[in-house]
N, C-alpha and C positions, 0 to 999 in steps of 0.2 A: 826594545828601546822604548822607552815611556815617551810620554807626551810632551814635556818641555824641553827633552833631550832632542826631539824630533824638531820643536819650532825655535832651537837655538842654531842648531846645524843649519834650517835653510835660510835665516835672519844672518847666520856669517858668511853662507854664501854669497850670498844676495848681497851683500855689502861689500865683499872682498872682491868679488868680480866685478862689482861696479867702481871701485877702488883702483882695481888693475888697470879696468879701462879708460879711467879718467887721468890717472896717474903714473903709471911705467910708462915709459917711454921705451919701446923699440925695436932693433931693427925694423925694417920692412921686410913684410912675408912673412913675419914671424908670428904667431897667435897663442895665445894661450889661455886655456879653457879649465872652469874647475869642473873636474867631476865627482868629485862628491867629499862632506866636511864631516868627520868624525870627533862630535866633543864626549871628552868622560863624562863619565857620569856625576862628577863633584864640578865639575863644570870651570877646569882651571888649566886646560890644555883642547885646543882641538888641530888636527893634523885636516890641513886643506890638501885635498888631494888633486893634481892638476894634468893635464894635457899637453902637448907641444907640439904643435904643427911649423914647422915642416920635424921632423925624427931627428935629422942632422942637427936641429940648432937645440936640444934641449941640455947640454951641456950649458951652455949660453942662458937659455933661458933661466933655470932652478941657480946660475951664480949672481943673472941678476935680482931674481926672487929674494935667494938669502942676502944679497947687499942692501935690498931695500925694505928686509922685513919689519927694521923699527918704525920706519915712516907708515907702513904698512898698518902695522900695529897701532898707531896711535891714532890713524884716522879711523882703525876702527873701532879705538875708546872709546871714540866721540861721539861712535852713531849709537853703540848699545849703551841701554840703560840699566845695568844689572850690577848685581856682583855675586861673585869674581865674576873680572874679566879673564874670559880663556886665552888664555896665551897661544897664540899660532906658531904652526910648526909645518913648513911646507914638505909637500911631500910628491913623488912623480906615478903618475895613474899608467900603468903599464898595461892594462885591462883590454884597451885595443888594439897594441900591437901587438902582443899575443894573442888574441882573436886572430887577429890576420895569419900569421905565421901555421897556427891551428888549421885556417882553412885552405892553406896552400897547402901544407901536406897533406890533407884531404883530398884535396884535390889530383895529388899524384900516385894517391893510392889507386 
């Protein structure tokens, strides 16, 4: 990954989670974390890749993700100064509950 590919990824993070936080509204108990933002290399798509705490609510969470991705999107026009702007594409980070699942059968071995 080269070098602006590297400081566009954490400039979308960093704004899109501070986006989420200031701006979705929901349930209570419910969290949601990005872990980690993959833009192409032409810099006109990046797939934010995110978390759900508690497991049971991420159905909930990723519909109201995609219900609210334009507003999403457009407050994050606003913070980058670039172009293109990448177009976001949410996406669900599976990385740790599969860790877990991994370490349990580990563990019954």
């Amino acid at each position: 990954m080269n070098d602006r590919i590297y400081k566009v990824n954490k400039l979308v993070k960093n704004h899109v989670g501070d986006i989420i936080l200031k701006n979705l509204s929901l349930k209570d108990g419910v969290f949601i974390t990005i872990a980690k933002v993959d833009t192409t290399t032409d810099l006109r798509y990046t797939r934010v890749f995110v978390s759900v705490f508690p497991e049971k609510e991420i159905s909930y969470a990723m519909k109201t993700l995609e219900k609210e991705v334009f507003q999403i999107q457009g407050k994050l026009n606003k913070k980058l100064h670039m172009r293109p702007l990448p177009k976001i594409e949410f996406r669900l980070d599976l990385t740790e509950s599969e860790a877990d699942k991994i370490e349990k059968i580990l563990k019954e071995i």
